[in-house]
C-alpha positions in Angstrom: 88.3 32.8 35.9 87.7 31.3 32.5 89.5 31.2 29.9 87.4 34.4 27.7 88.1 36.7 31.5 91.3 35.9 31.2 92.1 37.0 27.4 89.8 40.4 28.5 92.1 40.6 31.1 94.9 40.4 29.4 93.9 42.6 26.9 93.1 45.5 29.4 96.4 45.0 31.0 98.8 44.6 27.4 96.5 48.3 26.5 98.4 50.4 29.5 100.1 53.3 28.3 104.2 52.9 28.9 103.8 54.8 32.3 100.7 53.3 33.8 103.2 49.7 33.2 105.9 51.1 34.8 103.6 51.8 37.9 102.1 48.4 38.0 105.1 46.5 37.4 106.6 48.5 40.9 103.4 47.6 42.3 103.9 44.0 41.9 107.3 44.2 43.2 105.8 45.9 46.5 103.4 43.1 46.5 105.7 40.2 46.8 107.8 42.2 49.2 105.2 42.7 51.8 105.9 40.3 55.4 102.6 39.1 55.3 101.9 34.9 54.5 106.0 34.9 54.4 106.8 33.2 58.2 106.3 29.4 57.0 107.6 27.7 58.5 107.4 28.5 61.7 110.1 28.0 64.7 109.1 25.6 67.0 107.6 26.8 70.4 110.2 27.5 73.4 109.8 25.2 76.2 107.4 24.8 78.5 106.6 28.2 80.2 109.3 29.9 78.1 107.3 33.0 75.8 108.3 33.8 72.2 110.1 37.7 72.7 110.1 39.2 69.4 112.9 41.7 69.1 113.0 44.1 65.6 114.5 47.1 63.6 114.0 48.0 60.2 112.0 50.0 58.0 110.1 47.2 57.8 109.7 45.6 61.4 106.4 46.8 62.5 104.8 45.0 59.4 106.7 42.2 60.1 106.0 42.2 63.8 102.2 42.2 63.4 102.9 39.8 60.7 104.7 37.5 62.6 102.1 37.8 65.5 99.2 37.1 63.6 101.0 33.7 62.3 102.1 33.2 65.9 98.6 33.1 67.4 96.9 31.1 64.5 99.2 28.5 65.5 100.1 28.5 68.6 97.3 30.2 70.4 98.3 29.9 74.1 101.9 30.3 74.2 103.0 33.6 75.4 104.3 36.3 73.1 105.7 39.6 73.5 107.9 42.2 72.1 109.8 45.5 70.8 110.6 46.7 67.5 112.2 49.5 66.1 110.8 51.1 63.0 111.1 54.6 61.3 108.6 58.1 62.0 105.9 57.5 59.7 106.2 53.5 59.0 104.4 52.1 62.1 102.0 49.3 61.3 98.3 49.4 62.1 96.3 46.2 62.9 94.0 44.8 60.3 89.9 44.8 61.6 89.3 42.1 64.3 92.7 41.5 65.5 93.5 41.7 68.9 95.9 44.4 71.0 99.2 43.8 69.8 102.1 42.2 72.5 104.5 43.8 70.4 105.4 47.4 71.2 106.7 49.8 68.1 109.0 52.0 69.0 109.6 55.2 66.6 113.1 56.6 65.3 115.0 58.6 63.1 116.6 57.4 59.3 119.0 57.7 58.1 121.0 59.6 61.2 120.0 58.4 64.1 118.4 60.1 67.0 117.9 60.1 70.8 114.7 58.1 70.4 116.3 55.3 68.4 119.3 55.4 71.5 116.5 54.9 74.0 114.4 52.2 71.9 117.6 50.2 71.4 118.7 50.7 75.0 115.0 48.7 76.0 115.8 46.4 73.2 118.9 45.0 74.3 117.7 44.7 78.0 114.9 42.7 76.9 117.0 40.7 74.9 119.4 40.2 77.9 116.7 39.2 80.4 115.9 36.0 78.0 115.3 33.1 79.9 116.8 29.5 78.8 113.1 28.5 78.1 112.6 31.2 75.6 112.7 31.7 72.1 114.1 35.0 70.4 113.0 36.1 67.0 114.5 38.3 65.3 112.7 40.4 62.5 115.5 42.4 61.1 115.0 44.9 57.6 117.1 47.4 56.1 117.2 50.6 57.8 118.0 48.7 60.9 121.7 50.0 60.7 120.5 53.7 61.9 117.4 52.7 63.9 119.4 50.1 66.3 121.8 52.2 67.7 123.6 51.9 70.8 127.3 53.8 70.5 130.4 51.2 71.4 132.0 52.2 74.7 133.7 55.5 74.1 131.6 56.6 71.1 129.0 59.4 71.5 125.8 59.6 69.7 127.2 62.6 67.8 130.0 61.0 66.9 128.3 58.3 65.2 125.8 60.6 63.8 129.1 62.4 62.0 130.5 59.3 60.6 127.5 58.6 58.8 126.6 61.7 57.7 130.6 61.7 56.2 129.8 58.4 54.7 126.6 59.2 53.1 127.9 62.4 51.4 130.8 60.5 50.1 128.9 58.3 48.6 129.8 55.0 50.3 128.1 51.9 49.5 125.9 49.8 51.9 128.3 47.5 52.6 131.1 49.8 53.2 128.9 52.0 55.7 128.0 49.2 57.2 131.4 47.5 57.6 132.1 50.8 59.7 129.0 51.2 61.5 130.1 47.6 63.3 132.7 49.1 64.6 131.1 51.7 66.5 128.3 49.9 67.8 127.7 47.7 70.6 125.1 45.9 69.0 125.8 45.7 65.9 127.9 42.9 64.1 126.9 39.8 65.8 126.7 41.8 69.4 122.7 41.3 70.1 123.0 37.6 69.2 126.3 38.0 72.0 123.5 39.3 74.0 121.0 36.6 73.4 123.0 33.3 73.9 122.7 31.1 74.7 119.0 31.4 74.0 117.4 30.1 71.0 117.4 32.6 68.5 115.8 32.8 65.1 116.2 35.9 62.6 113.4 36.7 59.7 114.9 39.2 57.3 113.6 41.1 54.6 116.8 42.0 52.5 117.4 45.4 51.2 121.5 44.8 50.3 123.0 43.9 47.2 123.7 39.7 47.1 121.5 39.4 50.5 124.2 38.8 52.7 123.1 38.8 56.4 125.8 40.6 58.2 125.1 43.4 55.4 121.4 43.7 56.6 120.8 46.3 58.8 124.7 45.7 59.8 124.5 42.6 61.3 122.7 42.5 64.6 122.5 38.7 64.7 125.8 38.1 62.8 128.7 37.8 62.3 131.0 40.8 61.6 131.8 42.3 58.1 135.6 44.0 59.1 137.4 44.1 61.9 138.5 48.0 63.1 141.7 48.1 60.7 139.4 47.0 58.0 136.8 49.9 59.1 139.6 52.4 59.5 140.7 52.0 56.1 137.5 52.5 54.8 137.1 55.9 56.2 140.4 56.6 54.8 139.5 55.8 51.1 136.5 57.9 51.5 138.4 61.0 52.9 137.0 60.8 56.3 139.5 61.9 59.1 138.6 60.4 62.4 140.2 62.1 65.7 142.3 59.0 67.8 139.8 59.6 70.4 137.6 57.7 67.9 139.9 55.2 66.3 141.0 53.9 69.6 137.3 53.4 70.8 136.8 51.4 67.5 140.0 49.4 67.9 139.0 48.5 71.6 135.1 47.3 70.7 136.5 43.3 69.4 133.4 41.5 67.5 132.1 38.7 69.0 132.3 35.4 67.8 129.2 34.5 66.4 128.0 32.1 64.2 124.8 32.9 61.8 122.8 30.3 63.1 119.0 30.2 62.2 118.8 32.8 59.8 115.6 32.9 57.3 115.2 35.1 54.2 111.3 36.3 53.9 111.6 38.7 50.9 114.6 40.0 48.8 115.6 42.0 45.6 115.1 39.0 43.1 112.1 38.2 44.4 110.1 41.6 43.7 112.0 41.6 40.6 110.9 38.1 39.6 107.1 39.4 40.4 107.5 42.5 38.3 108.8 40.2 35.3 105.9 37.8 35.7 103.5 41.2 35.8 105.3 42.6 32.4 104.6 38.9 31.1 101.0 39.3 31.1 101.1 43.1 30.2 102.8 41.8 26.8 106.3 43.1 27.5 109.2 40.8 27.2 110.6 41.3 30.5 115.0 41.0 31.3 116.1 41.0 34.7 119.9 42.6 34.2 120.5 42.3 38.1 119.7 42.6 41.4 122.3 43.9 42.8 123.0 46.8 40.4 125.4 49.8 42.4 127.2 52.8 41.3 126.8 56.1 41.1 123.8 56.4 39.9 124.6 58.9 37.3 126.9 56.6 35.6 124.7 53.6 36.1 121.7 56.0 34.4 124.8 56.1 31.3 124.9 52.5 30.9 121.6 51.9 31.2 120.5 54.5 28.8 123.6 52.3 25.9 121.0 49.4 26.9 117.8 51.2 25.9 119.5 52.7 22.4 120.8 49.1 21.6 117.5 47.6 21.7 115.5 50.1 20.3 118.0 50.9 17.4 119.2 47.0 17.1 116.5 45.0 19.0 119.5 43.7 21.2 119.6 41.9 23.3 115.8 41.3 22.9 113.4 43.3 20.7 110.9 46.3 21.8 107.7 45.7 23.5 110.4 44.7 26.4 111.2 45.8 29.7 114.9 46.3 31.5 114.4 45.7 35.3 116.9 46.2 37.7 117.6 46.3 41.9 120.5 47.3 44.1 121.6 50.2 45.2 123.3 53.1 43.3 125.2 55.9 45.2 125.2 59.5 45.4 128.5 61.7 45.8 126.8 65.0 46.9 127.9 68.1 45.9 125.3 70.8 45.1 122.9 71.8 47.1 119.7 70.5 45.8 117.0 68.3 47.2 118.1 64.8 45.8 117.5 61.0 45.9 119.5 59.0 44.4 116.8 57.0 42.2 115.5 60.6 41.0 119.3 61.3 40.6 119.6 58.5 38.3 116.3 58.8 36.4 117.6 62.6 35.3 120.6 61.8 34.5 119.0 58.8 32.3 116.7 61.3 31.0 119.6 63.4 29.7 121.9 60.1 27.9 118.1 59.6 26.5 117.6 62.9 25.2 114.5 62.3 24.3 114.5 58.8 22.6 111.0 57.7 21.0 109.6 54.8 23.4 111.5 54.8 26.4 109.7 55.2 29.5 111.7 54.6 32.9 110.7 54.5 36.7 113.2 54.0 39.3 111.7 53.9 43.1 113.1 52.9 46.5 111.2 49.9 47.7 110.5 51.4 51.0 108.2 54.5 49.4 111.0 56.9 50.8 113.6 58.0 48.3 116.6 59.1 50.3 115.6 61.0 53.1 112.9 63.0 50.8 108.6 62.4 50.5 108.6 60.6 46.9 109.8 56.7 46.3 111.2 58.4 42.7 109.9 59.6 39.8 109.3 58.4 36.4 109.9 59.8 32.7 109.3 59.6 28.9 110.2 60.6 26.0 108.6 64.3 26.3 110.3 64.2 29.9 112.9 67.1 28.3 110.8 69.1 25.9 108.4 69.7 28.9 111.2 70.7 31.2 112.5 73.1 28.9 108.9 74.5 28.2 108.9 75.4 31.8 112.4 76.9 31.8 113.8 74.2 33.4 117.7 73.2 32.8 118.1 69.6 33.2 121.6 69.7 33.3 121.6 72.7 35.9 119.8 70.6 38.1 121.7 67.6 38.0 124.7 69.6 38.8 122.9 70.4 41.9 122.3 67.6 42.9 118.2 68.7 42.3 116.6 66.3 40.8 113.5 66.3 43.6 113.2 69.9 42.5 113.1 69.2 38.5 110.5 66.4 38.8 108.2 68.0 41.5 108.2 70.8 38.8 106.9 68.2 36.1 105.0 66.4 37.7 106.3 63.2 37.6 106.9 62.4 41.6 105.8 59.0 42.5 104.2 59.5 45.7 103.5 56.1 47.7 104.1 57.0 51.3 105.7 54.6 53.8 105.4 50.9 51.9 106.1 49.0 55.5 108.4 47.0 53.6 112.2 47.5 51.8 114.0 45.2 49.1 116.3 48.1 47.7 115.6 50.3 44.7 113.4 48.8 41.5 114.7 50.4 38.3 112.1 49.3 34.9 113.0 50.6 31.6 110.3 50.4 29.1 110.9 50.2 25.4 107.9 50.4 23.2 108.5 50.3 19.2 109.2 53.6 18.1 
């Protein structure tokens, strides 16, 4: 490109309108999220006659499987390969033209309770991981969602059960790390338990990270390591969130141990700073000063929308701490403690309740989407809004604040509009929150 296409260029881009930036800076997060280009460098091959036995859960594994595969047979063409992953209804991956059948089968489950399907996938799974031979090679290709998809109930535990205690944690509004800290306990995967499983086998894990600070037992709860909380850790947990679990249910927790694992060979692919790195080199050339204020933003999300909203007045009143054309990007995951009964999401949660502390404020344009295209367990990543976001509700009748009581913010912004619809993204790095502030 020379260097007169590159001014036009940046000229077209630096003329979007505040909400057509907001789309294309989430679109260059997505970008730098996706699996594909991302396995270098490869493990080395498993002995000879040993196979590679890809193993996977996630939101993202079916992307990463074909991902993996395709880098896999480009360079190392005649060693065997096979596999299983585990992904959610409507995020299986489809092979790109000219690439041959797939050795990797995608099994289909439920998020965020898991179902009978996901017991059955994860039943195959760990008998496939069990039959590893000492010539072998395990990879792991682990995402976030993993935590409901691999399930396999601790000795004692029924599928209902577990199904219970995370429907109680979700409504509370317990963080990932919390839920997940419990969901270890009840598992017989879980925590470190595949890797159990695998060994002594070589094993090598390829995650795409979806958790705030990108810790791996926190991933999709930990398959391949080590535990978060032991069962009086776990127990305590329920307790602060007001869950009451029968003794039928603590003493199965108490008599499931976690293994001792170590993490071993554990590789990051894609995670939260990264898509928020892309989206701050995208704002760059759109002529926004771009601030990353975290990754690993979490909170309930109406009082993160409150503090994020003091951030928007205090550089469009002040230009603190940097001066309007700018953009506030933020990842993590904020909570929801449900108690209407609306149709929710907790990034549309936050964006109305942002909308609201904004009341309107000249040149502040937000979007807030979940990484994965699926916001909570509803059709939309998020939503986006403006300054007219309010007047335009209340031309329609629409009572903002009615609706956040409810817990209806999927309701309010289907009215408007102002869904963002992407489908399944086949990948996950958490929520991406951008603020835009334009001079007023």
């Amino acid at each position: 490109m020379t260097t007169a296409e590159a001014q036009r260029e940046m000229t077209a881009v630096s003329a979007l309108d505040p909400r057509a930036q907001c789309l294309s800076l989430f679109e260059a997060a997505l970008g730098v999220a996706l699996p594909k280009g991302r396995f270098e460098p490869l493990p080395e091959p498993p002995e000879d006659g040993g196979r590679a036995l890809v193993l996977g859960a996630g939101k993202a594994a079916a992307s990463m499987a074909l991902a993996f595969e395709a880098a896999w047979r480009a360079r190392y063409p005649d060693v065997a390969l096979e596999g299983l992953v585990i992904t959610r209804y409507g995020h299986e991956a489809a092979l790109e033209a000219g690439q041959p059948p797939s050795q990797i089968q995608q099994s289909l489950a439920a998020h965020p309770v898991p179902d009978e399907a996901g017991l059955a996938a994860t039943q195959a799974l760990m008998a496939r991981a069990e039959a590893a031979g000492p010539k072998d090679l395990v990879v792991f290709l682990l995402s976030g969602g993993a935590s409901a998809l691999l399930v396999a109930p601790a000795e004692g535990v029924s599928l209902a059960e577990k199904q219970a205690v995370g429907k109680a944690l979700l409504k509370a509004g317990a963080n990932i790390e919390a839920m997940n800290a419990v969901r270890q306990t009840l598992s017989a995967v879980k925590g470190g338990r595949l890797a159990a499983l695998v060994a002594p086998v070589r094993l090598v894990t390829y995650a795409i990270s979806d958790v705030p600070g990108d810790v791996p037992a926190v991933i999709g709860s930990g398959p391949t390591s080590p535990a978060l909380s032991d069962a009086e850790g776990a127990l305590a947990l329920c307790a602060r969130f007001g869950i009451d679990l029968d003794l039928k249910l603590q003493a199965a927790m108490r008599s499931n141990p976690s293994p001792t694992v170590e993490a071993g060979d554990f590789r990051m692919i894609a995670t939260p700073q990264m898509a928020l790195e892309a989206a701050a080199q995208r704002a760059k050339e759109q002529g926004l000063d771009p601030m990353i204020l975290s990754d690993c933003v979490e909170g309930e999300a109406r009082e993160v929308a409150q503090v994020m909203a003091s951030l928007a007045k205090q550089v469009q009143r002040h230009g603190q701490p940097l001066a309007a054309p700018c953009v506030l990007l933020s990842g993590g995951e904020t909570t929801v403690t449900v108690r209407g009964q609306g149709r929710g999401g907790r990034n549309a949660e936050y964006l109305l309740a942002l909308a609201i502390a904004l009341d309107g404020l000249a040149g502040v344009t937000a979007l807030a989407c979940d990484t994965d295209g699926i916001d909570g367990i509803e059709d939309n990543a998020g939503a986006i809004i403006d300054p007219t976001t309010l007047s335009r509700a209340q031309a329609l009748g629409l009572d903002a604040r009615a609706y956040l009581d409810n817990n209806d913010a999927y309701s309010f912004f289907e009215a408007l509009g102002d869904l963002v619809l992407t489908g399944p993204t086949l990948t996950n790095v958490n929520d991406f929150r951008a603020i835009v502030i334009t001079p007023s």
